[in-house]
Structures are given as structure tokens and as C-alpha cells.
C-alpha positions in Angstrom: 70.4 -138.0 63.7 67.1 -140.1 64.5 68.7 -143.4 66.2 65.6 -145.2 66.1 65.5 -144.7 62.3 68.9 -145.9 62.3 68.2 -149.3 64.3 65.3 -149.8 62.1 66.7 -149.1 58.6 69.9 -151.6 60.2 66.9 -153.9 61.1 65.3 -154.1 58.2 68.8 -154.9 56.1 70.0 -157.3 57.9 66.4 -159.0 57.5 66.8 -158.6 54.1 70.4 -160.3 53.6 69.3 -162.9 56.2 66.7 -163.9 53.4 68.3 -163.6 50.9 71.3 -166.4 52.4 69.5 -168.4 53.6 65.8 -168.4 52.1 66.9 -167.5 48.4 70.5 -168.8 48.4 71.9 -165.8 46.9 73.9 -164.0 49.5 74.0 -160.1 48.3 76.9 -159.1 50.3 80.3 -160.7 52.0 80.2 -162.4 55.7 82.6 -160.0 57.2 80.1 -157.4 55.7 76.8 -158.8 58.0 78.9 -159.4 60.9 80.0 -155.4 60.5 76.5 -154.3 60.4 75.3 -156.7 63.0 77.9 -155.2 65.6 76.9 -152.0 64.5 73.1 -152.6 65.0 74.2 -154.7 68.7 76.0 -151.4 70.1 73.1 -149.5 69.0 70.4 -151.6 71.0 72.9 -151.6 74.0 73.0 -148.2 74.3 69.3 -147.4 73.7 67.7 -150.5 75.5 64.1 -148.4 75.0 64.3 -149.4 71.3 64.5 -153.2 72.3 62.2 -155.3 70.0 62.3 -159.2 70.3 62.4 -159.8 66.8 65.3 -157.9 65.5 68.4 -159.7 63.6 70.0 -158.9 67.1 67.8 -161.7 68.8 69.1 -164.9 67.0 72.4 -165.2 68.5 70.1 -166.6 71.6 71.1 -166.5 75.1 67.3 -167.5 76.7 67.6 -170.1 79.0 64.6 -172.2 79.4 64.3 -174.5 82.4 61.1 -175.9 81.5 59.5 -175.6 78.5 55.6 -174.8 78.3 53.2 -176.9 77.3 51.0 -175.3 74.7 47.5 -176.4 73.0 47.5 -176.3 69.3 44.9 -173.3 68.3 44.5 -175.8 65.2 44.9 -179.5 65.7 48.4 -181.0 63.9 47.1 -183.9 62.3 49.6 -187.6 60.9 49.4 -188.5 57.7 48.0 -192.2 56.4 50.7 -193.9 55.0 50.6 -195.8 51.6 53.5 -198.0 49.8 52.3 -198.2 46.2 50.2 -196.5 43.5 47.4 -199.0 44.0 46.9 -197.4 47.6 46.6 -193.9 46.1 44.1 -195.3 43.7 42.0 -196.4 46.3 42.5 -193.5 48.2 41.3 -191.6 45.2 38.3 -193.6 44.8 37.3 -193.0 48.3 37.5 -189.5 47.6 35.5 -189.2 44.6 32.7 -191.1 46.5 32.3 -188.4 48.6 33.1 -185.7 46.4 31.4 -187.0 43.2 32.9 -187.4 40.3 34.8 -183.9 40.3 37.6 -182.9 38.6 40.4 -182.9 41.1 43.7 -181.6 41.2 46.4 -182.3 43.7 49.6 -180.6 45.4 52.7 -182.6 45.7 55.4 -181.9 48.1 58.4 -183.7 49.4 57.9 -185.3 52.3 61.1 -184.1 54.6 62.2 -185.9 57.7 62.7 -183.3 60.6 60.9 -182.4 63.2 57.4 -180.8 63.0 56.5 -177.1 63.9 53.3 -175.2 64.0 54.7 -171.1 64.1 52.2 -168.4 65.1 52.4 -164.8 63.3 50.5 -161.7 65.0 50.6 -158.7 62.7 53.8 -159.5 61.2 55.7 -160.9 63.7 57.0 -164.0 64.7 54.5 -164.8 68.3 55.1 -168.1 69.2 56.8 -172.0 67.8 55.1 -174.7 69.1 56.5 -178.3 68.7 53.9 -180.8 67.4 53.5 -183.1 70.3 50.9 -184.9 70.4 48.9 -183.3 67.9 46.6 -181.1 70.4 49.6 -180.1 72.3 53.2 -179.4 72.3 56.0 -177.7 73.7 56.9 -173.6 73.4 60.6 -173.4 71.9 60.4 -169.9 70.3 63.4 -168.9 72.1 65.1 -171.8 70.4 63.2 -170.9 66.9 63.9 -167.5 66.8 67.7 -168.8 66.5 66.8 -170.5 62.9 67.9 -168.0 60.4 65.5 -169.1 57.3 62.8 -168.3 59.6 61.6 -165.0 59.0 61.0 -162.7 62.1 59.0 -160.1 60.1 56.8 -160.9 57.3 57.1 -158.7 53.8 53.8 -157.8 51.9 50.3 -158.4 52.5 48.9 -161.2 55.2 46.4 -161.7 57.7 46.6 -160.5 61.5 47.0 -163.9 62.2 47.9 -167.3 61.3 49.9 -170.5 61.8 52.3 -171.8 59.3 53.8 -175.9 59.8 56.8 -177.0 58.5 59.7 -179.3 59.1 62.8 -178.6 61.4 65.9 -180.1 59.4 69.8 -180.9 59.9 70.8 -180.7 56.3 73.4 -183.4 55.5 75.9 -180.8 55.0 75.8 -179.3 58.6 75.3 -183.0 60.4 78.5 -184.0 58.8 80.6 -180.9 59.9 78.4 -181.6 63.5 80.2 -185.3 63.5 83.3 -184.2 62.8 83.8 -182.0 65.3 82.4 -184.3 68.1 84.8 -187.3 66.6 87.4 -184.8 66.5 87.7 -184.1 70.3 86.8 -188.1 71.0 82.8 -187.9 71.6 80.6 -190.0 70.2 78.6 -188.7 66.5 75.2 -188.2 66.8 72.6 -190.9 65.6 70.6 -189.2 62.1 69.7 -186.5 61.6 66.5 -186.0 62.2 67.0 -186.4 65.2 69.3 -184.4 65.9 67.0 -182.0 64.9 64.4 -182.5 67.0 66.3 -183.0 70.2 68.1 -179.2 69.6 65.0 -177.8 69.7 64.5 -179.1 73.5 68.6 -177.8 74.6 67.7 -175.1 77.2 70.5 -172.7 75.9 69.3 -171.0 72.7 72.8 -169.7 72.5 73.7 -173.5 71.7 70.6 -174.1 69.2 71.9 -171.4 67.4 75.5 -172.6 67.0 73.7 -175.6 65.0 73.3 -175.0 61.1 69.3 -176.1 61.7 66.9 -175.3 58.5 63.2 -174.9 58.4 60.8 -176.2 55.5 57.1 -174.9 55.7 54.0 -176.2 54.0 51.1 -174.9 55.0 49.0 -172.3 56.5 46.0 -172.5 58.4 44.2 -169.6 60.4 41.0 -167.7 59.3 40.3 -165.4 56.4 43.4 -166.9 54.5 44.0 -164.8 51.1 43.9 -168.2 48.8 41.6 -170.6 48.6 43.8 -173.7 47.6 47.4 -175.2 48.7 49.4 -174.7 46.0 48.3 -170.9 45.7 49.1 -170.8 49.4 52.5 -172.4 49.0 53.4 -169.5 46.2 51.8 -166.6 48.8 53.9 -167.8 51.6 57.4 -167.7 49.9 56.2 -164.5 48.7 55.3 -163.4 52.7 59.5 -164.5 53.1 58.9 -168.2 53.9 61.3 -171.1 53.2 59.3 -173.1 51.2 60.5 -175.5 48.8 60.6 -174.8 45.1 60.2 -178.9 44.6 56.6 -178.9 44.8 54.1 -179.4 41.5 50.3 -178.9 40.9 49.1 -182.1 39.2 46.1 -182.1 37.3 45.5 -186.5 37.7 46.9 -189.1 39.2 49.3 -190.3 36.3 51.0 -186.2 37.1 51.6 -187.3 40.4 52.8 -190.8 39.7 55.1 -189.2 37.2 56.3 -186.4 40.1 57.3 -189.8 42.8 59.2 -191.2 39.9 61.2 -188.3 39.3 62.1 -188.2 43.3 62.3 -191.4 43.9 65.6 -191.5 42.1 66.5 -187.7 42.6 65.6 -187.0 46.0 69.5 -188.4 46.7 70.4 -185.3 45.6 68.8 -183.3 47.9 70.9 -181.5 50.6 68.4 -182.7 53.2 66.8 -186.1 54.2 63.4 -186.7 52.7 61.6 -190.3 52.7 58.4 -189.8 50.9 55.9 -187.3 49.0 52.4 -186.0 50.3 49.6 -185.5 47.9 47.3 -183.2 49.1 43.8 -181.9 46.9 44.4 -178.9 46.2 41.1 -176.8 46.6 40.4 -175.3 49.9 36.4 -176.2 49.6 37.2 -179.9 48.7 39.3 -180.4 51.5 36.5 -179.1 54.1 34.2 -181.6 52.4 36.7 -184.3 52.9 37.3 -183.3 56.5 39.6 -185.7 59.0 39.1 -189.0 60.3 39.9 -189.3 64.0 44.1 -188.9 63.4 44.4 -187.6 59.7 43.1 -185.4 57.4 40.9 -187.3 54.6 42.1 -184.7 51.6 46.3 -185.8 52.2 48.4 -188.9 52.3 51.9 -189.6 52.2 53.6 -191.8 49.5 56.5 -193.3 51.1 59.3 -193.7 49.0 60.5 -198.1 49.4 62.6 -198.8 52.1 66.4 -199.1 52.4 67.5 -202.9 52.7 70.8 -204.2 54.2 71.9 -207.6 55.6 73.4 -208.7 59.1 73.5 -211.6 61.5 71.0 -212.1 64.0 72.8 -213.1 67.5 69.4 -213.8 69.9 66.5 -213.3 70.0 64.4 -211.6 73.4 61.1 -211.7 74.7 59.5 -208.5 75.8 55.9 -208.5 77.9 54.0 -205.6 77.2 51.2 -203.8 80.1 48.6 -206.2 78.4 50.9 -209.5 78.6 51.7 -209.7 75.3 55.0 -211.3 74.4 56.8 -209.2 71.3 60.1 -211.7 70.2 63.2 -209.0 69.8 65.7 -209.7 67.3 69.1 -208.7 68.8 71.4 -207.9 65.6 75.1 -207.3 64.6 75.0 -203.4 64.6 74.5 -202.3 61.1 73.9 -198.9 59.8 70.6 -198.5 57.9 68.6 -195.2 56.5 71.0 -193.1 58.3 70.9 -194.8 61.7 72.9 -197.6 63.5 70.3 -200.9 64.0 70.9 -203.2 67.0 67.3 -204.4 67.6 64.5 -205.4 65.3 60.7 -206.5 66.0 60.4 -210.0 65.2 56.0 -209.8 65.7 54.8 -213.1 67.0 55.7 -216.6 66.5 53.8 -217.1 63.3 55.7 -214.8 61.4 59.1 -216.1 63.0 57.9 -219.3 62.0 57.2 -218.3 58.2 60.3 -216.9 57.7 61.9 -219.7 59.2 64.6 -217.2 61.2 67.0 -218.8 63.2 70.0 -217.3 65.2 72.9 -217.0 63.7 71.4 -216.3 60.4 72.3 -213.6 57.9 68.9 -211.5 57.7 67.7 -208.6 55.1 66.8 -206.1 57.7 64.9 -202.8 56.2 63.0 -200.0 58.1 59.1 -200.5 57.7 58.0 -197.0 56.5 61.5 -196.3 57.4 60.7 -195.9 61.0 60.5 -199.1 62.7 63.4 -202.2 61.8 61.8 -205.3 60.9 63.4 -208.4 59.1 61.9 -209.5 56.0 63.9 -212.5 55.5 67.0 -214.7 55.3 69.8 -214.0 53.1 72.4 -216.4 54.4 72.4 -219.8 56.6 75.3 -221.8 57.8 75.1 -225.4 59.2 74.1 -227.1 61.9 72.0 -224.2 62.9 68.9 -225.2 64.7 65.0 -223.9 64.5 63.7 -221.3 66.5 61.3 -222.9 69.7 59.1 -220.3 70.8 59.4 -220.0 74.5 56.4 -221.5 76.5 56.5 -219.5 79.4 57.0 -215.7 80.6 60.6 -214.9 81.0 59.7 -212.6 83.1 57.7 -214.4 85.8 57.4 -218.2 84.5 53.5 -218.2 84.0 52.8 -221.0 81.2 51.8 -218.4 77.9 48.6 -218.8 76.5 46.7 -217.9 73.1 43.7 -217.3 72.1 42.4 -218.9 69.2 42.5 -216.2 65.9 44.9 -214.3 67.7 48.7 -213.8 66.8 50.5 -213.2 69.8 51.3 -215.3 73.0 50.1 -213.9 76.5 51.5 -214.0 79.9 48.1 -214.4 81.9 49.4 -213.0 85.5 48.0 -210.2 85.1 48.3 -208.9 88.3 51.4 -210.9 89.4 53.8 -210.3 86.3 56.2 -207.1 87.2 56.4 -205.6 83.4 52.7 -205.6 83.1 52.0 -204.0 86.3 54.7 -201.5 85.5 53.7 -201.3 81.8 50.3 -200.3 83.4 51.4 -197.7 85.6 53.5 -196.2 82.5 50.2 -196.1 80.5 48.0 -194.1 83.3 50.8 -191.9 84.0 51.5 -191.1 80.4 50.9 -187.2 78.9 47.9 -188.1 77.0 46.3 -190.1 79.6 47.1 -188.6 83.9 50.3 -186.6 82.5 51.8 -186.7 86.1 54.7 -184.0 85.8 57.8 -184.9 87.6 57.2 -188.5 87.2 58.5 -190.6 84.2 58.9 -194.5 83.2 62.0 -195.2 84.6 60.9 -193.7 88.3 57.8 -195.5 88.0 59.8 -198.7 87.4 62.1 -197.6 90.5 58.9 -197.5 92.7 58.0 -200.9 92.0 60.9 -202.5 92.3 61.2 -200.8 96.1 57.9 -201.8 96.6 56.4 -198.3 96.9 53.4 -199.3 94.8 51.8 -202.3 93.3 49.0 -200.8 90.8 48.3 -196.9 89.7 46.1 -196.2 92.8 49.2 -196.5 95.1 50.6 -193.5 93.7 48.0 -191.0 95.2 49.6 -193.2 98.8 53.0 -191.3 98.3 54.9 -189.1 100.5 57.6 -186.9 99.6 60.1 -188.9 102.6 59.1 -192.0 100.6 59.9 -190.8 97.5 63.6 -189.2 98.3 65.7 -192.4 99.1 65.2 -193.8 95.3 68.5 -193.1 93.1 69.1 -190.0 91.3 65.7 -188.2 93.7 66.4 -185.0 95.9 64.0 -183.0 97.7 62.7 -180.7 94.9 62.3 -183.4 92.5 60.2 -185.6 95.4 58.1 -182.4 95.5 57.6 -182.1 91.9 56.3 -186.1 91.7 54.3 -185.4 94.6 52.6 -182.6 93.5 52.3 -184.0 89.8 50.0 -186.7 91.2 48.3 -184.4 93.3 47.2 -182.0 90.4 46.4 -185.2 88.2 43.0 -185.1 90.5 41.6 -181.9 88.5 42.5 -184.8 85.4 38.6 -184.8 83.1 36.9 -188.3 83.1 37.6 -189.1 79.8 41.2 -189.3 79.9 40.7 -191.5 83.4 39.2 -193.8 81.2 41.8 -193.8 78.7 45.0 -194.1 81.7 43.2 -197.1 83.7 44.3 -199.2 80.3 40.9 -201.7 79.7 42.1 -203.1 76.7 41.2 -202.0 73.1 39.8 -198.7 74.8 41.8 -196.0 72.8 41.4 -192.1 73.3 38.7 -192.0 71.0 36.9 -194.6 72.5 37.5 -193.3 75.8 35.5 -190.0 74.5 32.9 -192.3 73.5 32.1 -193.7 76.9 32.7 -191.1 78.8 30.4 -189.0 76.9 27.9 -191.7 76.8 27.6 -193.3 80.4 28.9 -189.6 81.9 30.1 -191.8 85.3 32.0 -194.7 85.6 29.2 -196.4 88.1 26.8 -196.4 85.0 29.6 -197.6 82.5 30.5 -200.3 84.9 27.3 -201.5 85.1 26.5 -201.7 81.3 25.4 -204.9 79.6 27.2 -206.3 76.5 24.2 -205.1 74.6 24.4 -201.9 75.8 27.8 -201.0 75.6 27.4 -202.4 71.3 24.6 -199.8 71.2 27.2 -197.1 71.8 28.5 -195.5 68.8 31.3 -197.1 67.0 31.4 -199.5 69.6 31.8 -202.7 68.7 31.6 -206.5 70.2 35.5 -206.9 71.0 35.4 -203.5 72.7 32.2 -204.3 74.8 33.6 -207.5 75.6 36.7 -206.1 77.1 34.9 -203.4 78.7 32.9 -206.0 80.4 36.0 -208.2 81.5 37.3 -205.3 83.1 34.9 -204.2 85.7 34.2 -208.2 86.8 37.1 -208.2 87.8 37.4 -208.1 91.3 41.2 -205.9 91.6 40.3 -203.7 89.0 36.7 -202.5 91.1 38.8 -202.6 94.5 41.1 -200.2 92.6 38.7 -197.9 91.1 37.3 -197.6 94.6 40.8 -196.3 96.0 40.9 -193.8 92.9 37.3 -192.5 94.0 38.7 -192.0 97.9 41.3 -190.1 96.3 39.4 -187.6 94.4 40.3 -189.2 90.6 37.6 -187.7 88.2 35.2 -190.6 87.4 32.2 -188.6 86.0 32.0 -186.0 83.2 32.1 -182.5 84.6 29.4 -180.9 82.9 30.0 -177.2 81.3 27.6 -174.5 82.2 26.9 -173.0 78.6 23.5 -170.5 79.8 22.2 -170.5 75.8 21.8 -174.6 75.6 18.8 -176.1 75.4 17.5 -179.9 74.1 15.8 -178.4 71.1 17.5 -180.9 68.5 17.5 -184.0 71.1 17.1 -187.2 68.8 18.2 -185.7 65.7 21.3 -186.4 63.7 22.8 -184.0 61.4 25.5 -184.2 58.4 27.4 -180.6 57.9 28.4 -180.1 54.3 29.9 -176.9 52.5 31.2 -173.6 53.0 29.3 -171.1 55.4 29.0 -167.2 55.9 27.7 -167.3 59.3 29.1 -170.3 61.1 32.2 -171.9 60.7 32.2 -175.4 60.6 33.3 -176.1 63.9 31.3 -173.3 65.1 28.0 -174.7 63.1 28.9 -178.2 65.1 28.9 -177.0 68.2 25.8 -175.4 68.3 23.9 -178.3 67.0 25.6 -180.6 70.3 24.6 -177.4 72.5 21.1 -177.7 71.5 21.0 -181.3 71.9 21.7 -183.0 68.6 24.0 -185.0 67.2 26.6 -184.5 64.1 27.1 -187.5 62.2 30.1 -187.8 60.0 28.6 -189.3 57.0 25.0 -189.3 55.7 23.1 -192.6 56.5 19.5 -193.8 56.8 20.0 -192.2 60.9 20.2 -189.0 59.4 18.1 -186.8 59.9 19.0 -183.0 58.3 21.9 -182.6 56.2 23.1 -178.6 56.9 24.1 -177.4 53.7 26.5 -174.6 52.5 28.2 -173.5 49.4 30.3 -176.2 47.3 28.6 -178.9 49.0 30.1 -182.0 47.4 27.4 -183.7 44.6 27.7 -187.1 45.9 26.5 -186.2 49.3 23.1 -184.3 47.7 22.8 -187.0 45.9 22.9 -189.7 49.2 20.8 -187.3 50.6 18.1 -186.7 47.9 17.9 -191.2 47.6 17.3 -191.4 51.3 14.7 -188.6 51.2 16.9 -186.7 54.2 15.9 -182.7 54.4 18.6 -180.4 53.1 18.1 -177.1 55.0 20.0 -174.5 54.6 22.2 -172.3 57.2 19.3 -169.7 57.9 16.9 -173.0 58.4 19.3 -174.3 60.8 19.3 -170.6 62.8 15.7 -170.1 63.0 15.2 -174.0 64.0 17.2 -173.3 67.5 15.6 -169.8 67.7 12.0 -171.3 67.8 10.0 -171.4 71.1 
């Protein structure tokens, strides 16, 4: 008898019932039958451990323990969604779309929008390679030990596919399995989890797999992206992943207009409550492949999708106080502290209150009944009063920080009240600290909020410089630190020297200066001696930079703390200039001239065809204006462009143009 035929015939069966359960719904034989076979198929992998394959049925049962789970860069960036609230938005949004496009006929994809937690998976050949969490969009954490565990997700793939490609989806907690969840905790006396979303998302972080796999977790996937896809638009791609063994909802619709999709959030809006699974919203997505490249991604979404989201959950409760919270910049954010109430699936205490104009327009006073709803159903805000008693006085906005009694200040056209000690206020010099030691900014390992607060408080450091200052016996006498952990902080900060310039920028927290416009500078001024030294002009000159930002930029380095601190920083060995890449083929051919990439290419990719016009010298615009100067065009490039184009007498060349334009002497 061939017993590697065996394992793989018992492989390839219990594959198939595991889809049919828990994919199709439509289990073929009994439990006690699978659990039979499964034993069967573990003895035989014991006792011929040279047939061991990481994705057989075997597998899910976990057992992996992961101490620390790797970060991982997305191959493909995971993108947010814009949000909108009403059919208007997605008219406009529409509009906007049809400017660039021209005035095509469109048709869109929509899909439930479910509330889980987001997962990019890799498949190599087949197989199940790798589950990446979404993090921040360019990065995220490896749990495919804990994936693996998720029965809907298949570990081989049926039928024809590409060698490789990542699908994203949605990790869920249907309401079903949450309940049963509760239950058993309030059964032996613990306390029931939150929602249960997440609840999802924090199983995917338990270190045990064995654990993730006890939980009845679900898996929702949407879309594919990876070269040489066999479909060219969503809703195809949805039907060829299903087909491939994916869990993908049978919910979705191809609409042909906007009044088909308006008709699809009407059905849902009232029908989604009977969905085994949370959902809060649809995403419309155009449907064609080629549109969507012409539409491309503004700095955080992509242009071609948006989410609908569906109105918010309303409930009423009392407000006891109201708190003042000072942020790293100094502003003051007035906390409503409320009679716990249980709203969209989780239990509200605290709600954001904005700024003293909005307090004072609602007239909100403590001790009031409030409607409390979730805005986008993420963050509580009140919206009003439902109820007052009497003798209840008006809210006085405090006058000075409750943190360190500076008199508040406010600048005229702006909402919110400032604590101006900048330097002498403890949450703002924490709240700084925080900010450069944060993952997208230093991403010290080893070293979180609540230890940076910790080291303030014992007077181990007084700004972000101090930290490089740190000794591992300084480190071990705070609470809850022993000698490993000391080491891990120490080196953390250590290895956040090898940190690029860019993201410097971003963690020393000048105000208004984002990621993107951190990029920006850095890219521009390539050292922070020749940024610091930039005139208000100058700095507005900048791409997308505008007056505010400059402004701020400016404050900054006059500043005579901030310079003393950048010094320290540069004595440390923090990165203050852009470490240029050796790339032996560039040249300044195309220095001066802006280009616009639009259409489908044989030779280049996009990306590919961008990159080579910024190795050469040149720039890539994202939109055609009268600073462009060649528009690179491919197939399906959208009619509205050609014609912005052809009115500002810009030269459309073509990809072969484009190549023998860098090859010339």
C-alpha cells in the first residue's frame, strides 16, 4: 500500500469537507465522521514525519507558539477607505470620477462592508505562504500560525490561479460564536468580552494557536491583487475567487448606475440585521480593472472605492462630568464622562465633547440626559440633549490647564483652547515623546506609552533626546522592568539610529507636519540644516506645501529648545539627512520636467514606469496642469485627461517615446 498516496487522498478529503462546512454551508458528512478521518490522517503523519506538509487539515488544530510576532511589509500597500454618510456624498464622489474618466459608462461592485479585522493572505503555487495583519497600511504583523487555524480559509487552492497573489478580507466573530464565547466566560465568573470585532482582532495576536483555534473565528475576502490576475474587473474577480475555494460573500451585486447601488444600501440597510455577522456599511467600488488604474489613490485611499456607512446607532444616558484632556500640542479635548450604556455592540463610558463651541451650542450640562451615537460608528460623540432636570447650571469652560495651571489661550479662527507651556506642561512633553517613539515615526521596540510616561514621572527624561542618555541600570528600578526587558528598550533606541530622515521628521512632532509632509521635506531640503534655514517663501514653494505648514515649520526651528535638541539628536547619531541610494543606471536626463502617467502598459508597470522617470531626474505629477510637461500614455487612457491634455497643448508620447527619451546620449 503506497502511504503517501494514502495521506494525500485523506488530505485532499478532508480539504474538501472543510469547504464544504464551512465555505458552502453544506456539510457532506457527520462530525464524528471528520474527527474519524482526521485521527486517521494524524497517526499517519506521526508515524511517517518525512510526509510532513504545513498545510495539511492536520495543521489547524495549532500548537505554534509565537513569542513575538514579525513585522512584515505589505508587497501591496492596504489602503482605508473615504467615508461618506449620504447619497449626496456618492454623487459627488461620482462626479469627481467622471472628471477624470470622462463621461464613461461606469459600473460598480457593491459589497458589504463587515466589521473584523483586516487581512492581506499571500498564496505561492497553491498554498497558503503567509497572513499578514493590516497595520499600518505598509506594514503589519505575521500571524499565519494563528490563520492557518481558521477553517474557511482554504490551505490549498482548487483550479486554475496565478503563481502568486494576495487576497484581503475581513477576520470575524460571528454573533453566534461571540455569544457562546460570553457564556462560557460568565459561566465560570469572568468578565464577557467587549464586541466582537474585537475580539477578533485581538485572537489573532494570542501567542498559542492552539487557543485561536478553539475560537469559532470566520474569514470574508474581497479582493485580489498580485500580477497577471486572470480578470480584469472586481466583480469577475470576486466570482474567480469563490471558485479558487474562497469565502467570499454571495451578498455582493454588479450595478450598472448609481440608482442600482442606492437601491442595494436600501435593501441592507434594513436587512443586514439579519446577517449572522456584524457589518456597518457597503463599499462601492468601479468595477473595471483599467478605470481603477486611471483613478489611482490619493495619499491614504484608493480614488475608484468608498464606503457608505450605514446611520449610526442612537441611545440616551446621563452625563456625570465632564474632563479635560491636553494633548502633545496643548490642545485641550473636553471628555464627557457618562452613565455606562451599551451602544453598537459595545459598553460607552466616555464620549468626545470637541471644543467649547460645540459644548456651548448644544448647551450640555452635567447631569443631563444626552443622545449619545457612535460617529461612523467608531468614535462616541453626543449629538444632543434629550432630557434636563432643574436647577442644573451651564457648563464654564475651564480657563486654565488642569494639568499645570497655565492660563489657556486661543487663537482667533481656531476651535480649540491651548495650554501654551509648551515645554513645562507634563502631558505635552509626554504626549511628545509618545509621538517620536511611535511605529510609524522611531518605532523604538521594547518601549511603549505607559513606560515613556514612567520615565518622566522619575525624571529619567525631559524631551525625546534624553532617551538616547539611558542606561540599562537606569532603566531596571521602574515598575513591572527586569533585566531583559531594560535590554530590549535599550537596544530599541539604539537601533532607532539606522531610523531614514524622513520619518525623523515626522517623530520630532512640528505641528501640522504629517507623514506625507514629512516625505515632502525631506525629499526637498535632503538635510535638516537646509530645511531649518528655509524662508517662509521657500518652504510655500515646496510642493503641496502650504502657508499654515510653512508657518509652523518656521516656529519650530526659532525656537531655541527645539535647535538645542536637534543638536543632542545629531551627537547621538539620529538620521537628519536623506541617505541617498546608489542606483548605477540614474542619470538627470528628465531634470525640470513633469510628467502625468495614464493607461495600461506592456512594458512598464505603472509603478515601474514612475520610478524610472524619478531615476532619470524628473518628476510625476498626479494630475495634468499647465506644469506639465509630457503626459506618458498607455492603453485605456481615460478621455478626459487627452482631452486636458490636447487644451493645454501638453505632448502625449507614447511608452516607446518615453524609452528611447532616457536611452538618448
Amino acid at each position: 500500500m503506497d502511504i503517501h498516496k494514502k495521506i494525500q487522498d485523506l488530505r485532499e478529503e478532508l480539504n474538501l469537507h472543510n469547504h464544504n462546512y464551512y465555505v458552502l454551508d453544506n456539510a457532506t458528512i457527520s462530525d464524528f465522521e471528520f474527527d474519524q478521518k482526521l485521527k486517521e490522517l494524524q497517526d499517519l503523519e506521526a508515524k511517517h514525519p518525512e510526509f510532513f506538509d504545513e498545510n495539511s487539515p492536520s495543521q489547524r488544530v495549532g500548537g505554534t507558539i509565537t513569542k513575538n510576532f514579525q513585522t512584515v511589509v505589505h508587497e501591496n500597500r492596504m489602503y482605508s477607505l473615504d467615508n461618506s454618510y449620504s447619497k449626496e456624498d456618492l454623487q459627488d464622489w461620482e462626479t469627481k470620477i467622471q472628471k477624470v474618466l470622462g463621461n464613461v459608462s461606469l459600473q460598480y461592485t457593491c459589497e458589504l462592508k463587515y466589521d473584523g479585522a483586516s487581512i492581506s493572505i499571500t498564496y505561492e503555487n497553491g498554498k497558503l505562504s503567509k497572513a499578514v495583519t493590516r497595520g499600518d497600511g505598509f506594514q503589519g504583523d505575521d500571524v499565519t500560525n494563528n490563520i492557518k487555524t481558521i477553517k474557511s480559509i482554504p490551505l490549498q487552492l482548487k483550479g486554475n490561479f496565478p503563481s502568486k497573489f494576495d487576497i484581503r478580507g475581513e477576520i470575524i466573530l460571528p454573533f453566534e460564536g461571540f455569544e457562546k464565547m460570553n457564556q462560557e466566560l460568565i459561566d465560570i465568573g469572568e468578565s464577557p468580552y467587549s464586541n466582537p470585532r474585537n475580539t477578533a482582532s485581538g485572537s489573532l495576536k494570542l501567542q498559542d494557536s492552539a487557543e485561536v483555534a478553539k475560537r469559532p473565528l470566520d474569514c470574508l475576502l474581497y479582493f485580489i491583487t498580485g500580477n497577471n490576475l486572470p480578470f480584469d474587473a472586481q466583480f469577475k474577480g470576486l466570482e474567480t475567487a469563490r471558485n479558487w475555494g474562497f469565502k467570499v460573500p454571495t451578498q455582493s451585486k454588479l450595478a450598472n448606475n448609481l440608482d442600482e447601488v442606492f437601491e442595494f444600501i436600501n435593501y441592507w440597510d434594513i436587512h443586514r440585521h439579519d446577517l449572522p455577522y456584524e457589518t456597518d456599511g457597503v463599499v462601492i467600488k468601479v468595477n473595471d480593472f483599467n478605470h481603477q488604474n486611471e483613478l489611482g489613490y490619493t495619499a491614504k485611499s484608493p480614488r475608484w472605492a468608498i464606503a457608505y456607512k450605514f446611520k449610526s446607532e442612537q441611545v440616551t444616558t446621563t452625563l456625570n462630568s465632564i474632563s479635560y484632556q491636553v494633548g502633545r500640542t496643548g490642545a485641550i479635548t473636553p471628555v464627557a464622562n457618562l452613565e455606562p450604556v451599551q451602544l453598537a455592540g459595545t459598553i460607552v463610558k466616555r464620549a468626545s465633547l470637541h471644543n467649547a463651541d460645540q459644548i456651548e451650542k448644544l448647551d450640555i450640562r452635567v447631569g443631563d440626559e444626552v443622545f449619545v451615537e457612535k460617529g461612523g460608528e467608531i468614535i462616541p460623540k453626543i449629538i444632543g440633549v434629550a432630557k434636563r432636570g432643574t436647577e442644573i447650571e451651564p457648563t464654564k469652560y475651564i480657563t486654565h490647564c488642569p494639568e499645570c495651571q497655565s492660563e489657556l489661550i486661543r487663537k482667533e479662527g481656531e476651535a480649540q483652547h491651548y495650554c501654551p507651556n509648551f515645554y513645562g506642561c507634563p502631558p505635552q512633553i509626554i504626549g511628545r515623546i509618545q509621538h517620536y517613539i511611535s511605529r510609524k515615526a522611531m518605532d523604538i521596540e521594547g518601549l511603549g506609552g505607559e513606560t515613556v510616561a514612567l520615565l518622566f514621572n522619575n525624571g529619567l527624561v525631559k524631551d525625546y533626546s534624553d532617551l538616547y542618555e539611558l542606561k540599562v541600570e537606569d532603566v531596571i528600578p521602574l515598575e513591572r522592568m527586569a533585566q531583559k526587558s531594560a535590554e530590549n528598550l535599550v537596544n530599541g533606541i539604539e537601533k532607532s539610529k539606522e531610523i531614514p530622515f524622513e520619518r525623523v521628521l515626522f517623530a520630532l512632532g512640528i505641528r501640522y507636519v504629517g507623514e506625507t509632509v514629512a516625505k515632502k521635506l525631506a525629499k526637498h531640503y535632503k538635510t535638516i540644516d537646509a530645511l531649518s534655514q528655509a524662508s517662509v517663501m521657500d518652504l510655500i514653494l515646496v510642493d503641496e506645501i502650504g502657508d499654515r505648514i510653512a508657518q509652523s515649520v518656521i516656529e519650530f526651528f526659532e525656537n531655541q529648545e527645539n535647535r538645542i535638541i536637534i543638536e543632542r539628536l545629531k551627537s547621538f547619531g539620529v538620521q537628519f539627512e536623506i541617505i541617498e541610494k546608489f542606483n548605477p543606471n540614474a542619470t538627470v536626463k528628465l531634470s525640470g520636467k513633469t510628467f502625468v502617467v495614464s493607461g495600461v502598459f506592456e512594458k512598464f508597470s505603472r509603478d515601474d514606469l514612475k520610478k524610472a522617470i524619478e531615476d532619470n531626474g524628473g518628476k510625476v505629477g498626479s494630475s495634468i496642469s499647465a506644469k506639465t510637461d509630457f503626459v506618458v500614455a498607455g492603453d485605456n487612457m481615460g478621455p478626459a485627461k487627452l482631452e486636458k491634455a490636447n487644451q493645454l497643448g501638453i505632448s502625449i508620447i507614447s511608452e516607446d517615446d518615453f524609452i528611447q527619451m532616457i536611452n538618448e546620449n
